[in-house]
C-alpha positions in Angstrom: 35.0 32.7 36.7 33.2 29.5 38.1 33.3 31.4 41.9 31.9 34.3 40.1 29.0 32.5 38.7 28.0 30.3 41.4 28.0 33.7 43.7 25.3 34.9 41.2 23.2 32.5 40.9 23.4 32.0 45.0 22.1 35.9 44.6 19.5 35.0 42.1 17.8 31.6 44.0 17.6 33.8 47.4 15.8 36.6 45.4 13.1 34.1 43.8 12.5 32.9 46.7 12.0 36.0 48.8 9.7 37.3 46.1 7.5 34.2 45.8 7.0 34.4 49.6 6.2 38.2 49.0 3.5 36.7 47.1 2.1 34.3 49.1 2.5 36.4 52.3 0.3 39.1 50.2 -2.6 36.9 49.3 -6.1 37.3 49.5 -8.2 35.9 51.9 -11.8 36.1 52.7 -13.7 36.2 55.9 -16.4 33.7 55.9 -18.4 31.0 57.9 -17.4 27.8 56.2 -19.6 24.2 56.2 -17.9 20.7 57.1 -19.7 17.1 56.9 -18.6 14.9 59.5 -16.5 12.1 58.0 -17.9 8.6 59.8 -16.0 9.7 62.8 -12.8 10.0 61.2 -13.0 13.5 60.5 -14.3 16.6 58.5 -14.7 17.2 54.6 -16.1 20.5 53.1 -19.1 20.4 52.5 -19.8 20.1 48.4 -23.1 22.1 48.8 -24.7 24.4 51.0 -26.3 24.0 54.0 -29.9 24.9 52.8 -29.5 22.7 50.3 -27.6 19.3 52.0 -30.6 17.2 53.9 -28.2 15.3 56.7 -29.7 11.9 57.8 -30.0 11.0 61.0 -26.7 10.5 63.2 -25.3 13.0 61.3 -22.3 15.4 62.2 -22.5 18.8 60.3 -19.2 21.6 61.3 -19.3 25.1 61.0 -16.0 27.4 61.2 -15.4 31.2 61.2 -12.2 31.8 59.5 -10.0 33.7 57.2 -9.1 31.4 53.9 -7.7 31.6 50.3 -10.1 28.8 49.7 -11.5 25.4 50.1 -8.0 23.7 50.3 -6.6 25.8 53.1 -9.9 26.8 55.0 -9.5 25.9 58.6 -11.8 23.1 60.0 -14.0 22.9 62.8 -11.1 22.4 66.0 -14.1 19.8 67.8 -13.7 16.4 66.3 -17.3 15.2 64.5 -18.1 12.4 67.4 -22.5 12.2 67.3 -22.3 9.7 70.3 -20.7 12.5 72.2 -22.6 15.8 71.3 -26.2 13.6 70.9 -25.8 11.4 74.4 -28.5 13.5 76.3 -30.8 13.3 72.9 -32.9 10.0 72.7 -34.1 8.9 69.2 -37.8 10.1 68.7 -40.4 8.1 65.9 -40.9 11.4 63.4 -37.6 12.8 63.8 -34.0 13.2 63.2 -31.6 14.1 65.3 -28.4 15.9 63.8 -24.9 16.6 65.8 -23.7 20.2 65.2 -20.1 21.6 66.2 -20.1 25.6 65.9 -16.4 26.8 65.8 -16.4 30.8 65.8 -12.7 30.8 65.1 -10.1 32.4 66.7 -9.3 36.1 67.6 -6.8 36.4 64.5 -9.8 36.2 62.2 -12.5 38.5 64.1 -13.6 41.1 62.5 -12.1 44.7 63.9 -13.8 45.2 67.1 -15.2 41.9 67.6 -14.3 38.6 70.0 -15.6 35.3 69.2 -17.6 33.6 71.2 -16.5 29.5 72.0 -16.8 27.0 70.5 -19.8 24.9 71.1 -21.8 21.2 70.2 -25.2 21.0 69.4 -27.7 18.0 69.0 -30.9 19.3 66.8 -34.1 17.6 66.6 -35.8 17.7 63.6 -37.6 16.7 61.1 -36.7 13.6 58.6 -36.7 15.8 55.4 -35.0 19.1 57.1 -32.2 20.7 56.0 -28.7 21.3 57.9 -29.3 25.2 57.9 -32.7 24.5 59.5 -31.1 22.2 62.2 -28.8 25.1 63.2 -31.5 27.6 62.9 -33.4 25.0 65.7 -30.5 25.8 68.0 -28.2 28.9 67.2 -30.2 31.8 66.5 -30.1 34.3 65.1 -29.2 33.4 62.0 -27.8 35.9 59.3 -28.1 35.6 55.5 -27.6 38.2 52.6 -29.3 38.4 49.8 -27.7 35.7 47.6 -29.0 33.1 50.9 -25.3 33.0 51.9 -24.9 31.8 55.7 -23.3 35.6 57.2 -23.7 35.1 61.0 -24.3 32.0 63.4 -26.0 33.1 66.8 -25.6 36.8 65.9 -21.7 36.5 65.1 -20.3 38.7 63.4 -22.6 41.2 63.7 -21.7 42.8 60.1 -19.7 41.4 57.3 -20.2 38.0 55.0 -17.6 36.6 53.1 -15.5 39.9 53.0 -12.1 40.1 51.2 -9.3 40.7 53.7 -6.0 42.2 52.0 -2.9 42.3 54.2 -2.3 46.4 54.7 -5.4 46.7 52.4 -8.7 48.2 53.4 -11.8 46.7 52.8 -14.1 47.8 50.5 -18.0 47.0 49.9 -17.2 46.3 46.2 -14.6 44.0 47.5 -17.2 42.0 49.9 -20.1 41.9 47.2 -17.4 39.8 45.1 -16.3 37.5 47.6 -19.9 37.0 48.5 -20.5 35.9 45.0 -17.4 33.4 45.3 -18.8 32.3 48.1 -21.8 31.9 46.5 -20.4 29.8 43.3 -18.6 27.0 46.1 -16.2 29.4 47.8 -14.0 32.0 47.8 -11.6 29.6 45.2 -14.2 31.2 42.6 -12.8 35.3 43.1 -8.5 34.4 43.3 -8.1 32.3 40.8 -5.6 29.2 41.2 -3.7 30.8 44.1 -0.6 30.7 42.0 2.3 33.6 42.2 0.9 37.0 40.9 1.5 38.9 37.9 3.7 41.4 40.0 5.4 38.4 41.1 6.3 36.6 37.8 7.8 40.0 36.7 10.0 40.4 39.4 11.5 37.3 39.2 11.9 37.9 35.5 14.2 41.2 35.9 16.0 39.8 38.1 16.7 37.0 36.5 17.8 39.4 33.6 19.7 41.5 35.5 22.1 38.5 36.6 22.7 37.3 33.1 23.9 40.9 32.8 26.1 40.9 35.2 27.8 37.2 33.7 28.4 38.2 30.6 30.3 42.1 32.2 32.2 39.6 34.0 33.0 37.5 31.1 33.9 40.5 29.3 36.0 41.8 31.9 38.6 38.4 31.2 
């Protein structure tokens, strides 16, 4: 009886697991330019507001990066470390001004849209003035800008040319209603605001419930069977 048992519930743990990675393998992402605050050198930190509304000081080091996320906690930072010294050598400190260190990271080919290729990644030093925003330093230095109509950031130097904040579904399609609510996430602090905790789907929880069913089944046909 014991060998029968432990065979069953070796059947069981390989069957949870496959269907919680189904789950994750299946979630949502969304296609969107996300904003980093350079960390005192030692790295990046997503950015708690937007950029129209986050007034950097100068020597500041303010990220951008294209990418396809769940969220805020697995959203894929800028791949240029935030070093001011570096992108702002050839910018001298000016009475009246600010100057403010960008790093523009378009992303990689996995997370272009269909059709599209991302530029490179690039470093910008912006000049400005003392009380301007981040999203007018980049507008000083990668235009054209694109916004929609909630004022969320859509394209950086013309990329992508269409799209903001679109849900991407594995073997889905797309769907306007679909963007219009991740824009919305987007627009509440990210696209955390549309998925929920990122925990394993209703489908999910199910499955592993039958299954888990079906192999107490089967223990007490074997008991039965003694």
């Amino acid at each position: 009886m014991r060998p029968l048992r432990g065979a069953v519930l070796l059947v069981l743990s390989v069957v949870v697991v496959g269907l919680l990675g189904a789950g994750s393998a299946s979630a949502t992402g969304y296609r969107y330019w996300s904003f980093w605050e350079g960390d005192g050198g030692k790295g990046w930190t997503y950015a708690a507001q937007g950029p129209s509304t986050v007034r950097p000081q100068d020597g500041a080091v303010q990220g951008f990066r294209f990418s396809v996320s769940e969220d805020s906690q697995d959203s894929a930072q800028p791949r240029r470390a935030p070093d001011f010294a570096a992108v702002c050598a050839d910018t001298p400190a000016a009475d009246g001004s600010k100057r403010v260190a960008l790093v523009i990271d378009p992303g990689t080919a996995a997370d272009a849209p269909e059709g599209e290729r991302p530029p490179a990644p690039r470093t910008a030093c912006a000049r400005v003035s003392p009380d301007a925003s981040t999203a007018e330093a980049l507008a000083s230095v990668a235009r054209p800008l694109r916004y929609d109509s909630a004022a969320i950031l859509c394209a950086i130097s013309g990329y992508p040319r269409a799209g903001c904040g679109e849900q991407v579904t594995p073997g889905a399609t797309e769907s306007g209603t679909d963007q219009e609510a991740a824009a919305t996430a987007v627009a509440e602090g990210g696209p955390a605001g549309v998925g929920g905790s990122g925990g394993p789907s209703a489908g999910v929880l199910t499955g592993v419930g039958l299954v888990v069913v079906l192999g107490g089944a089967a223990v007490l046909r074997a008991r039965r069977r003694r």
